[in-house]
N, C-alpha and C positions, 0 to 999 in steps of 0.2 A: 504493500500500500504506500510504502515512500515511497515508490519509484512513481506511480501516479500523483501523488501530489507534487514533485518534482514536476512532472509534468504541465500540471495545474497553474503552479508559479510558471511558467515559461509562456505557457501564452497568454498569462496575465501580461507577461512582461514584455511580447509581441506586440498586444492591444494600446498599451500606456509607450514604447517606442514608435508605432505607425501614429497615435494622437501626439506626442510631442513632434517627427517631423511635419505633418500636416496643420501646424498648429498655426503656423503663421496666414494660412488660407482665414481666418477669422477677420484679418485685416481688407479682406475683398469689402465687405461694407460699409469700409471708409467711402467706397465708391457713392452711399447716399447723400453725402454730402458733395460730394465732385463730379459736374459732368463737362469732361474735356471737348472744351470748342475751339475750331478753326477759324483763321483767318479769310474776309472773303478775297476773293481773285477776280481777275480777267485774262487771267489766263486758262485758254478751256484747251484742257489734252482731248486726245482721238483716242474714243472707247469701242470695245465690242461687247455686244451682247448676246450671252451664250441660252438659247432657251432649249433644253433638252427633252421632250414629252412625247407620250404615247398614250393617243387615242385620249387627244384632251380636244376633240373640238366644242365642246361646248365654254370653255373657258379662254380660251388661248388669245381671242381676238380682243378679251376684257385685259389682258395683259399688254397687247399690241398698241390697242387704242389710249395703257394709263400713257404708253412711251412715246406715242405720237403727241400725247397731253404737257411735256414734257417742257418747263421755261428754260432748258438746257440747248446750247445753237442743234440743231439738227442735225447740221452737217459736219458732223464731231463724233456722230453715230450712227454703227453698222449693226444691222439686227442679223445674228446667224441662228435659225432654227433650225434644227436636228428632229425631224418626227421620226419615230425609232420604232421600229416596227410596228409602224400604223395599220388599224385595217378601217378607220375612220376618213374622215373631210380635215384633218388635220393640218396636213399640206395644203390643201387645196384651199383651206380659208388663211395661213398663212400667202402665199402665193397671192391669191385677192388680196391682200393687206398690200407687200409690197406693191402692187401699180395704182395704189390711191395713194403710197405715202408718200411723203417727200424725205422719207428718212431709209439712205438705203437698207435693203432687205434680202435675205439671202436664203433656201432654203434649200437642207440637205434631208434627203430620203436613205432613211439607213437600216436596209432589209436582210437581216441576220438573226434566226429565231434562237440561236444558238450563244450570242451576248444581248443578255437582256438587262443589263439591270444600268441606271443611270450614267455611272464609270465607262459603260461601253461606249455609251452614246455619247457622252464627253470627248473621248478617244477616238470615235469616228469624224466627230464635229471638226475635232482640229487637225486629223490626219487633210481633212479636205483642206479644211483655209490653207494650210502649208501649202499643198498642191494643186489649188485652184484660185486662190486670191492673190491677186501682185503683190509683193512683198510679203507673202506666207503671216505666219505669226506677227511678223514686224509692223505690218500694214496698219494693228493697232497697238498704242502704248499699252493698255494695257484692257483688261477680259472683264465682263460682269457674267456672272450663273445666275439665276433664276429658276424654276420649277413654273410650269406653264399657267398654274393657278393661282399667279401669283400678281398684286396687282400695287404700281408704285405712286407714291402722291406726287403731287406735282412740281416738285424744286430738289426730287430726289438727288438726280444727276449731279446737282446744281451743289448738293450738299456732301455729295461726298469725292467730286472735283476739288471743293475748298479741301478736305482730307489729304487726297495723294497729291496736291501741289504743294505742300508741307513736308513731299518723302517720303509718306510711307507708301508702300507698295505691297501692303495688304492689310485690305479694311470691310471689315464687314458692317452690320447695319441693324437698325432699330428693327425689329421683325413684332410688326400688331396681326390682330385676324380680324378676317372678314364677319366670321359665323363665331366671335366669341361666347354670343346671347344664345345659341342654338339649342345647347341643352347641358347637362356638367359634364360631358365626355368634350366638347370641344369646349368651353370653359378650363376644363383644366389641361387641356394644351396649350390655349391659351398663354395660363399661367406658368406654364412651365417656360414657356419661351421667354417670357418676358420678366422672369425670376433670374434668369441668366443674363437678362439686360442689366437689371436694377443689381442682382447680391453677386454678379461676377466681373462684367466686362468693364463696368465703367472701374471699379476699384481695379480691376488689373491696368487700365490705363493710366492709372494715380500710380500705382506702385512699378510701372515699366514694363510687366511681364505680357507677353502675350495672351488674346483673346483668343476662344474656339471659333470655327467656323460648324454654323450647323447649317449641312446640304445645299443654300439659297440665299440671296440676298449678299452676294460677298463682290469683292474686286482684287485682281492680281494685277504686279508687273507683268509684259509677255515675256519677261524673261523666266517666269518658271515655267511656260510651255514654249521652251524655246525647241525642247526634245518629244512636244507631243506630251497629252495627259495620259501619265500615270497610274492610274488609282480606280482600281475596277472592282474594288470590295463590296462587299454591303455598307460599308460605311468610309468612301472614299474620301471622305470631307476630314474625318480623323489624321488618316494617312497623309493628306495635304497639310496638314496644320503641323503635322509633326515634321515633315519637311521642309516647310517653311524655318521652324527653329534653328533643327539643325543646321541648315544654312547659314544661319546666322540673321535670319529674319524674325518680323515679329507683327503680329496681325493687328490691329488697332480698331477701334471700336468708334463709328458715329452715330452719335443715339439723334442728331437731327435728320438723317437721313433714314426717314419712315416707308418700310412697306407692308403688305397687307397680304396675307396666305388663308387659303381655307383648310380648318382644321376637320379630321376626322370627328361622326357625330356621331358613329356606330360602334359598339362596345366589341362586337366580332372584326369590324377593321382596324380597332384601336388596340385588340390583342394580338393579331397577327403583326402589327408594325409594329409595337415594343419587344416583342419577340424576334422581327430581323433586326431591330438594332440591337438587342442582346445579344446575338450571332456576331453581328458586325465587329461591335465592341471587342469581346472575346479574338476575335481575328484581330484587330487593331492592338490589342495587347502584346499578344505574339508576333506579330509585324514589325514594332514600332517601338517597344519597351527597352530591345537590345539597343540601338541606335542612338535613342537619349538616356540609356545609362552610361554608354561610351563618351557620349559627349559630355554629360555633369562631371569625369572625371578627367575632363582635360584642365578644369579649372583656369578655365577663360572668361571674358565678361559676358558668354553666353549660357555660361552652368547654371545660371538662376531660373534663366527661363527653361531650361531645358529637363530642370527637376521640377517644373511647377507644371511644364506638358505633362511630366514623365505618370504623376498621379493623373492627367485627367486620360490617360490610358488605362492606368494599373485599375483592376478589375477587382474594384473593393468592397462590393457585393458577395462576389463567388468569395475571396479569402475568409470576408469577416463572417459569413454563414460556414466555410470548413471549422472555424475556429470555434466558433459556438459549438457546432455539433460534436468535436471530439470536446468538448469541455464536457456536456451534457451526459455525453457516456460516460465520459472517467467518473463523473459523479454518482452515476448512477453502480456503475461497478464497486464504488467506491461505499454507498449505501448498500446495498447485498451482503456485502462481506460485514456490515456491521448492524444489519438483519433493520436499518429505518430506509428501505428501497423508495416506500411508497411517501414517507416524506420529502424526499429527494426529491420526485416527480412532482408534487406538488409543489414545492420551491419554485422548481422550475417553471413549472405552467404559471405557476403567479409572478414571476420573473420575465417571462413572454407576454403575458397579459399586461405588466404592468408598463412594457418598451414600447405594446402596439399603442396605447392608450396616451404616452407620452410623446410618440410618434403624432399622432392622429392631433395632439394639439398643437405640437409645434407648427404642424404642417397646416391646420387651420390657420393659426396666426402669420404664416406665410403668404400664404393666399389672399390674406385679409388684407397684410399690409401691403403688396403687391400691386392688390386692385385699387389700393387707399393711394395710393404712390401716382400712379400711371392714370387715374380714373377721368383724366379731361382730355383721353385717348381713347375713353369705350363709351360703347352706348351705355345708356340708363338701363341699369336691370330691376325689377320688380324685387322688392328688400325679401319677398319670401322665396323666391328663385334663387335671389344669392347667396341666401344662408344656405339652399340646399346645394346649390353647384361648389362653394366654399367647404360644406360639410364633407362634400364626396372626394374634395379633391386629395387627400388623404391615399384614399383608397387608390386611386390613379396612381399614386407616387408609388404606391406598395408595388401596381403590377411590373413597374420595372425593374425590382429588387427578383421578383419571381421569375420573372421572364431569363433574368441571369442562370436561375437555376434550372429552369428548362431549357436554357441554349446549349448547358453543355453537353446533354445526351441528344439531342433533337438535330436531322436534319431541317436546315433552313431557306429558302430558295427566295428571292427576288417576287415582288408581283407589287403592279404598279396599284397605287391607292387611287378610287374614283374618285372626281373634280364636277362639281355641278353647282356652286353657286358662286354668282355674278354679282357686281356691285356696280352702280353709275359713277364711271372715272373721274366727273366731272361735280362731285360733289364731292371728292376728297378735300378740298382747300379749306 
């Protein structure tokens, strides 16, 4: 029985060494006090825009039309769609876009039922520009992603030019929804995006480190597709972020530069995609873990960011649930032998009872303050609707924790998420 308590102390002592280096991530909400603004310009760079989608025509033209909406010169921007194994009007209502717009417009057809998932269609988008637009990559400074349901206000461009003419060369963006009000499964998608606005990016711009990119709404030099993209995972946005570092770069964050996405409002599609991101994740771990531990020990002035990526890969779900469970046993073996087993189990269950219950309210008053923060950004919710979409969002948070734990036995596959609600571009202002 010493040798299991021996035990016992170790990963006690696990849990209290992962909380002391993680401990300075507390300092991310200094970011509520701080939201880092740019200078404005007139100098406007030449952008591209990357819309990657399949079988979004009922959205795409709402996306088209916020960028034709756009106070940004027009002739500054190239719109490159990729419909990626369409069997809809997707092209064909892109296609119609470009000979009404005045903003050039390009449209590639990428039929390969064999790379399906967003990374392909990235990697086809740019294999073309390289070999079909004058000056390849070059042609523009620098790339914007979007996701085709996605819809931007109207000084977007406008606000995150002020951004990359300042130097950075990679910046992501304020990401609101369309269908926050819908029900509390897109409510707390919602909030989950914009939790990572408010309790992460702005404080990692106070304190220097690099910001994530999540899937959409971002901007790069062309210089990191100077070789063609990359990053064909289920979670390619990870694997860019952490190459980004390494390099020596660092992703910056413009919370005035606002867009607008629709969230999932189906609890079956909202389990299947926190499921491929927990795949994703899990791969992005093992990808990406090696490379920014080799670089934290060059002890360069890019070690900091490069341990502060390093946790938003390390897969802190799966350990901290292995670590509970052999705890749970030792103790439970550890009761047997001293004949109070069934105390033990009860400890325990009122020790699990008591973390969900302490969970469920931190995570309420997350949500609370969140929507308290950002609220002259959303529609007006009915007070009895919020308390229930606030109350649930809890539970939303949970299924990502679980979703970790079914990625590791479960095959995972790609499958693109349905798009069907629209918003009038011209009331964003």
């Amino acid at each position: 029985m010493g040798a299991l308590e021996i035990i016992l102390t170790i990963l006690s002592a696990i849990g209290t060494f992962y909380s002391v280096l993680k401990f300075y991530r507390k300092f991310y909400y200094a970011g509520v006090l701080y939201n880092q603004k740019f200078r404005k310009t007139n100098n406007f760079h030449k952008y591209g825009i990357c819309i990657p989608g399949r079988n979004e025509e009922k959205v795409i033209r709402n996306l088209l039309d916020s960028i034709q909406n756009q106070d940004f010169p027009h002739e500054k921007l190239t719109i490159f769609v990729c419909a990626d194994n369409c069997t809809d009007k997707t092209a064909e209502i892109a296609k119609q876009f470009a000979k009404e717009s005045d903003i050039e417009t390009i449209v590639f057809e990428h039929k390969n039922p064999d790379e399906r998932t967003k990374g392909f269609a990235l990697r086809y988008l740019f294999d073309q520009i390289k070999q079909t637009v004058p000056g390849g990559v070059k042609s523009c400074e620098a790339y914007f992603i979007f996701d085709a349901d996605n819809v931007l206000a109207p000084d977007y461009f406008t606000r995150m030019n002020e951004a990359y003419d300042e130097g950075n060369e990679v910046i992501t963006s304020f990401r609101n929804s369309k269908n926050i009000d819908q029900n509390w499964i897109s409510f707390s998608y919602a909030t989950h995006w914009l939790r990572t606005c408010l309790g992460e990016h702005r404080g990692k711009n106070l304190l220097g480190l690099s910001c994530r990119i999540q899937g959409t709404g971002f901007c790069f030099s062309n210089k990191y597709v100077e070789n063609g993209w990359r990053y064909t995972s289920l979670t390619e946005d990870r694997a860019f972020c952490t190459d980004v570092v390494v390099q020596g770069g660092r992703v910056v964050y413009c919370e005035a530069a606002r867009f607008y996405d629709e969230q999932p409002y189906k609890l079956k599609v909202a389990l299947k995609q926190r499921l491929r991101w927990a795949k994703g994740h899990l791969q992005s771990s093992v990808e990406n873990e090696p490379k920014l531990l080799k670089n934290i020990f060059k002890f360069n002035k890019n070690s900091i960011r490069s341990f502060d990526t390093f946790w938003l890969n390390f897969p802190t779900a799966i350990e901290s649930g292995c670590r509970r469970l052999v705890r749970w046993t030792i103790q439970i073996i550890i009761g047997i032998l001293v004949a109070n087993a069934w105390n033990v189990v009860a400890g325990i269950l009122i020790s699990v009872l008591t973390s969900y219950l302490n969970h469920w309210i931190k995570k309420m008053l997350e949500a609370t303050f969140v929507y308290c923060f950002y609220h002259k950004y959303m529609p007006k919710i009915n007070v009895f609707k919020l308390f229930h979409y606030i109350f649930m969002f809890p539970f939303f948070d949970k299924i990502g924790t679980w979703s970790s734990y079914f990625a590791l036995f479960k095959k995972v596959e790609w499958k693109p998420i349905p798009h069907d609600y629209t918003v009038d571009v011209h009331k964003l202002k």
